[in-house]
C-alpha positions in Angstrom: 39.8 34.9 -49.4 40.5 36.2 -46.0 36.8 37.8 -46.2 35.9 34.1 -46.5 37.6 32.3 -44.3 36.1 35.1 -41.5 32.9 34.1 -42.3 34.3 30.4 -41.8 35.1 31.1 -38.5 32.4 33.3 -37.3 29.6 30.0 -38.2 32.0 27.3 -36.4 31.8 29.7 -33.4 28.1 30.4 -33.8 27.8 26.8 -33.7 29.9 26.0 -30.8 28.0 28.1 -29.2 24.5 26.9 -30.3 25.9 23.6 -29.1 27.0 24.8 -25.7 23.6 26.3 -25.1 21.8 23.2 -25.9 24.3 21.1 -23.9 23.9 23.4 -21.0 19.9 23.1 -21.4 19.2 19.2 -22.0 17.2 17.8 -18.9 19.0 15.9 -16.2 16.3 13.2 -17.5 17.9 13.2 -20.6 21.1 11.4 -19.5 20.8 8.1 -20.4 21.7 5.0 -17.9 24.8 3.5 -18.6 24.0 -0.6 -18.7 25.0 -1.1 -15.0 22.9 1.7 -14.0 19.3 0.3 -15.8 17.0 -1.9 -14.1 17.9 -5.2 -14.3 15.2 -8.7 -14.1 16.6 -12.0 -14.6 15.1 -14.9 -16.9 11.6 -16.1 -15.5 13.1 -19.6 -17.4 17.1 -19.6 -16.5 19.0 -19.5 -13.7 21.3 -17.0 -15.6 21.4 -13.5 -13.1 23.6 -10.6 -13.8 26.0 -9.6 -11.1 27.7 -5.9 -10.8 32.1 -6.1 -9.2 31.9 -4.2 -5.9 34.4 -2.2 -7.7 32.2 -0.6 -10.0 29.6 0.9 -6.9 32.8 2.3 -5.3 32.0 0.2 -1.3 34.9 0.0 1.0 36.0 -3.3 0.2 37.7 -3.7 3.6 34.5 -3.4 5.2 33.1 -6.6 3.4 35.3 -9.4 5.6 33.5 -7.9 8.6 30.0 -7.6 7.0 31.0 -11.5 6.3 32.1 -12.4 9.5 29.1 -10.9 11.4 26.9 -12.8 9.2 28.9 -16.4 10.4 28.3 -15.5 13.6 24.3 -14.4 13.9 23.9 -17.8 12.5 23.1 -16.8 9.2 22.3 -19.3 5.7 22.5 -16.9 3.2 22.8 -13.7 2.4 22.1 -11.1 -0.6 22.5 -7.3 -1.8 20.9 -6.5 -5.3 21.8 -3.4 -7.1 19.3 -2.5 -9.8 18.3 -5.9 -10.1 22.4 -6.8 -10.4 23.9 -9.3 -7.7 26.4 -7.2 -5.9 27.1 -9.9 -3.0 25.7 -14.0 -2.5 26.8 -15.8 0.2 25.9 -19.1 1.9 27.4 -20.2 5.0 26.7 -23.1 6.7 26.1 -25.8 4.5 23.3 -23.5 2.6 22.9 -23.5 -1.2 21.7 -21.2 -4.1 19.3 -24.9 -4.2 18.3 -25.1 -0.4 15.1 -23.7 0.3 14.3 -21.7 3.5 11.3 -20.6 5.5 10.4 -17.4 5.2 8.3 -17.1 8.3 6.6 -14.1 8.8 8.4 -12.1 6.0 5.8 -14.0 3.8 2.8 -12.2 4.9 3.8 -9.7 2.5 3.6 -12.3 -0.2 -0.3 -12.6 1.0 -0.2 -8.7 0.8 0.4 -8.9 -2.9 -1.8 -11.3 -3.4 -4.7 -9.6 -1.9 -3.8 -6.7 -4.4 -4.2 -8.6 -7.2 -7.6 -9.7 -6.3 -8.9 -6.5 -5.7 -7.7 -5.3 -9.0 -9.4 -8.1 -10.5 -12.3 -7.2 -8.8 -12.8 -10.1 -6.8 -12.7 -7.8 -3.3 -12.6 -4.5 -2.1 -10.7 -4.2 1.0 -12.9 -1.8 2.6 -15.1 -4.3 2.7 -16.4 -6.6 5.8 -14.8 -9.9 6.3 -18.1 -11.3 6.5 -19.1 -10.5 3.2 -17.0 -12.9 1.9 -16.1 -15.8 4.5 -20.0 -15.3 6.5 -21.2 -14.6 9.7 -19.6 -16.2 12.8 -16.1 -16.8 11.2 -14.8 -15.0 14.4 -16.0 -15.7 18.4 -16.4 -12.5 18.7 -20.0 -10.5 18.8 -21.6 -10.4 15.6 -21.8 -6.5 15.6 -18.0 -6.8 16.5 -17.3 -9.4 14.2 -18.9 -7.0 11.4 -16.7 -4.1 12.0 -13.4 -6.2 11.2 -12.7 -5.4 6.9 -10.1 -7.1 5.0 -8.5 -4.2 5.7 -8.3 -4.4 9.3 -6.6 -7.3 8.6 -4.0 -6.1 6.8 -3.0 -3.8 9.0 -2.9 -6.0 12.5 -6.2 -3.8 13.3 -8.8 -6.2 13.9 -9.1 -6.2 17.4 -8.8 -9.6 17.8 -6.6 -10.9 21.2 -3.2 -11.5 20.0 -1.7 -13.7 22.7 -3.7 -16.5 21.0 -1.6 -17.6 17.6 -3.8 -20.6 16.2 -6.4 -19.1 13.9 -9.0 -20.9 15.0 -12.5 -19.7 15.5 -12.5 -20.0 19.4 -9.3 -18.4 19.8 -10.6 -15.7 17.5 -11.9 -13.2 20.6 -12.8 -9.5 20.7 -10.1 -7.4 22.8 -11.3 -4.2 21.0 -13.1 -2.6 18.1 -11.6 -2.8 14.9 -9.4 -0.2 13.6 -8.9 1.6 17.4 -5.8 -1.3 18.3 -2.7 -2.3 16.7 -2.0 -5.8 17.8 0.5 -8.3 15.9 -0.6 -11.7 15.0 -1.6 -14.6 12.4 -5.3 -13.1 11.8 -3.8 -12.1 8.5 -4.5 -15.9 7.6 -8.0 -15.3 7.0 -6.9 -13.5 3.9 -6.0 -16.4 2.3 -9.8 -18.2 3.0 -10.7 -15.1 1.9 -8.9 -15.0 -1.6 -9.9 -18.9 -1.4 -13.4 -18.1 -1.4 -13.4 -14.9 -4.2 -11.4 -16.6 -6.7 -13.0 -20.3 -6.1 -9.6 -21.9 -6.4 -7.4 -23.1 -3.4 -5.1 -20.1 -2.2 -1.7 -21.6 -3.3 -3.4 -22.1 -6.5 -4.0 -18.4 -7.3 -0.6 -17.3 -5.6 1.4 -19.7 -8.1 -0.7 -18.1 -10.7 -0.8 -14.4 -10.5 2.9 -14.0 -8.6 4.9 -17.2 -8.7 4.8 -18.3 -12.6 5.3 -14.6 -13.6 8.6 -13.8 -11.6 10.0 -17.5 -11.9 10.2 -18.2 -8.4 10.3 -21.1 -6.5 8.8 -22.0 -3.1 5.8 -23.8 -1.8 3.4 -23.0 1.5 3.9 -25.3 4.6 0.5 -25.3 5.9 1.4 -25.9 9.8 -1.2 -25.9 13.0 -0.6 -22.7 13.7 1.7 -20.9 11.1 1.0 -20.7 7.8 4.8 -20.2 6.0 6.3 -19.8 2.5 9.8 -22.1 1.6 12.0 -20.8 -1.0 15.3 -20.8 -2.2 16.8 -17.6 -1.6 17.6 -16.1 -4.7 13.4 -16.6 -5.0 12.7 -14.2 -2.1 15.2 -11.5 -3.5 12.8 -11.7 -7.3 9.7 -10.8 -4.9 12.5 -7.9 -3.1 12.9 -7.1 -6.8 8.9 -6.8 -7.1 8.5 -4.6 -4.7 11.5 -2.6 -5.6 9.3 -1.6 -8.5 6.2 -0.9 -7.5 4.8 -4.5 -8.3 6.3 -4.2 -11.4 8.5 -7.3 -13.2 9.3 -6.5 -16.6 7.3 -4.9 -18.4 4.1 -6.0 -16.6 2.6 -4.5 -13.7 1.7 -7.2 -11.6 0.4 -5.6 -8.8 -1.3 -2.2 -9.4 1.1 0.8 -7.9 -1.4 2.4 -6.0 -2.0 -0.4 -4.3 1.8 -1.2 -4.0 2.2 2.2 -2.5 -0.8 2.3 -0.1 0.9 -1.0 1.3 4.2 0.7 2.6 2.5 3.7 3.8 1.5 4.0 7.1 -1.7 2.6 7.3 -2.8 3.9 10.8 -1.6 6.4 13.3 -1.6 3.4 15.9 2.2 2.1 14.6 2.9 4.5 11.9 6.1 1.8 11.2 3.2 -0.6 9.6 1.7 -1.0 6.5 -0.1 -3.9 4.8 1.7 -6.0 6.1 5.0 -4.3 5.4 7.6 -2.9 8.1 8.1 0.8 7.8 11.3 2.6 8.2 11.7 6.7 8.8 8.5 6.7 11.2 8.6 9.2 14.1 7.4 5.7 16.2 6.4 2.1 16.3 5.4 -1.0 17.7 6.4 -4.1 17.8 5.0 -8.1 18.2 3.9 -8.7 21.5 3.7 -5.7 23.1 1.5 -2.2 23.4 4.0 0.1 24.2 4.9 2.5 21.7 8.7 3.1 20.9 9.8 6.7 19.9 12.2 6.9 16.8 13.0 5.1 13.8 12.6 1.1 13.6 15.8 0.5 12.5 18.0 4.1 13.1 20.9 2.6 10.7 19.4 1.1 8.1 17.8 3.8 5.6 14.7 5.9 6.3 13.2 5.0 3.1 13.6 1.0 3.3 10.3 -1.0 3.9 11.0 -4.7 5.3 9.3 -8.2 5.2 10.5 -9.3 8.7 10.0 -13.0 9.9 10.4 -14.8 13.1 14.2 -15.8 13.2 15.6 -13.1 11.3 14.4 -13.9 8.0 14.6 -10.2 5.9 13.8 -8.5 2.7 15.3 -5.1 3.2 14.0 -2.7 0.2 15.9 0.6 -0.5 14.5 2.8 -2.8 17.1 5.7 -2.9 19.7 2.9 -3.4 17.9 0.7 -6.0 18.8 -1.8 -3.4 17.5 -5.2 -2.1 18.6 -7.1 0.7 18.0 -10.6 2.0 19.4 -12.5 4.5 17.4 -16.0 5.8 19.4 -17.9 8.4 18.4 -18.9 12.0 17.9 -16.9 14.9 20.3 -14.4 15.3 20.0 -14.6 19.0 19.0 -18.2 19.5 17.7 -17.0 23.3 15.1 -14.5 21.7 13.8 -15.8 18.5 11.9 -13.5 17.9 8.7 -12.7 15.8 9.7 -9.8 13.5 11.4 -6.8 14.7 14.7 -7.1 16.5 18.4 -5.5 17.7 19.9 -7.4 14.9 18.7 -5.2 12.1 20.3 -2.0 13.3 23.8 -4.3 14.2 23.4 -5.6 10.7 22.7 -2.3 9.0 26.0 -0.8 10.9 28.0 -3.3 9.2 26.0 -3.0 5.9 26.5 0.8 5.4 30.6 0.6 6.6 30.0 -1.7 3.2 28.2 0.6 0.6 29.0 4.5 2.6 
């Protein structure tokens, strides 16, 4: 009996052990997500939308009265942090509503971006290709040997050497500074993508938008088409689903919306000019950069508080979509100007004073 119950004990501990050894082995990979740590979309078709307690992330609560009170005073409408898709803040000040829509300004030329993505995959356009090729000859004022060095993606990248103190898109105003692809220069050229999508897929611009990005994330929104700007209204909760998108690669779901390489190519530096500027995209982490309005070249990162992984759709007036990969983070804040003196195009102070209050939040 005693022979027996030794030969008991010696195959629990050999299994113990097997168990320990496999334990020790299993792949970091392995470890699955608790439900709070998956990635989280809400309902194309309800205005249900998981939200995470600040609890749960571990943020220094007393650091969120502050975050608020900053926002109040930069004149700010709303204001949200997602968490793997989950709602970790939502605020509205001023009279703004989950319901009130908002201009994105320029922070909607990535929404253009995407869209010109998805035609290319759809091979309706190859961005390498001239603009000419698919608007004609003499859509510019500029020499026609000039005109033809300008691609589509010259204009997603604020490289066609156009002059950039002239902001209506018109064809007169459309005038050769310097070739295209040697000068970074910020300004509404990118409008000619949307004639340009216009023209490849034979349907109005908002048209294909509300097809191929709108309907499938369940956003709202609509473009104001003004004399000079051409700008996207949404609530806000809509411009954190396309912060959401680009989260993931271009990915909502299970579909893949925009192709990731694509995706990726867009918040990579797309020229050594401003290395802080994609398609269309603001770059953080860049050893320089540029900003609207100017050629001189700043040394550092665009925003030195705010991650060096995040990539930004910036608009005039402070209107943001903050994406942080290494958090699983999105944030948006739409509002007025900040600094009602300076409203300025994109870039400005307030990001890195809004990021110091942010991380004294979530560090």
């Amino acid at each position: 009996m005693q022979i027996n119950m030794m030969k008991h004990m010696n195959s629990y501990i050999f299994l113990m052990l097997l168990l320990s050894v496999v334990s020790c082995n299993k792949d970091d990979n392995d470890v699955q997500p608790t439900p709070a740590e998956s990635m989280y979309f809400p309902s194309n078709t309800s205005s249900t939308w998981e939200t995470i307690p600040l609890s749960s992330l571990g943020w220094n609560q007393d650091a969120i009265q502050p975050l608020k009170d900053f926002l109040i005073q930069t004149n700010t409408k709303s204001f949200m942090i997602l968490v793997n898709g989950r709602i970790a803040m939502e605020e509205y000040f001023d009279e703004h509503t989950a319901n009130t829509t908002w201009e994105w300004n320029s922070a909607g030329k990535t929404l253009v971006t995407a869209t010109t993505g998805i035609a290319q995959q759809e091979g309706l356009l190859n961005i390498n290709n001239k603009v000419s090729d698919y608007l004609g000859t003499g859509w510019t004022n500029m020499p026609l040997d000039k005109e033809n060095l300008i691609t589509v993606r010259h204009l997603l990248t604020m490289t066609a050497g156009n002059d950039d103190t002239k902001q209506y898109v018109t064809k007169s105003n459309l005038t050769y500074v310097a070739d295209a692809g040697t000068r970074w220069a910020y300004s509404n050229i990118f409008q000619k993508l949307m004639d340009v999508i216009a023209e490849v897929s034979n349907k109005p611009f908002e048209t294909y938008f509300n097809e191929k990005i709108k309907s499938k994330m369940g956003m709202d929104g609509f473009w104001n088409y003004g004399i000079i700007f051409t700008i996207y209204h949404s609530t806000t909760r809509s411009m954190a689903r396309f912060g959401l998108l680009a989260l993931n690669k271009g990915k909502w779901n299970n579909e893949q919306i925009i192709n990731e390489t694509f995706f990726n190519e867009s918040i990579s530096s797309s020229q050594d000019i401003n290395p802080s500027y994609g398609y269309l995209w603001w770059l953080n982490g860049k050893t320089k950069f540029m900003i609207p309005g100017e050629q001189t070249v700043y040394q550092g990162y665009l925003v030195p508080n705010a991650p060096a992984d995040m990539y930004a759709a910036m608009g005039a007036y402070d209107q943001r979509i903050y994406v942080i990969p290494g958090k699983k983070m999105v944030v948006i804040r739409m509002g007025n100007a900040s600094n009602p003196s300076n409203p300025n195009f994109a870039v400005s102070g307030f990001d890195n004073d809004l990021w110091e209050k942010i991380n004294a939040v979530i560090n």
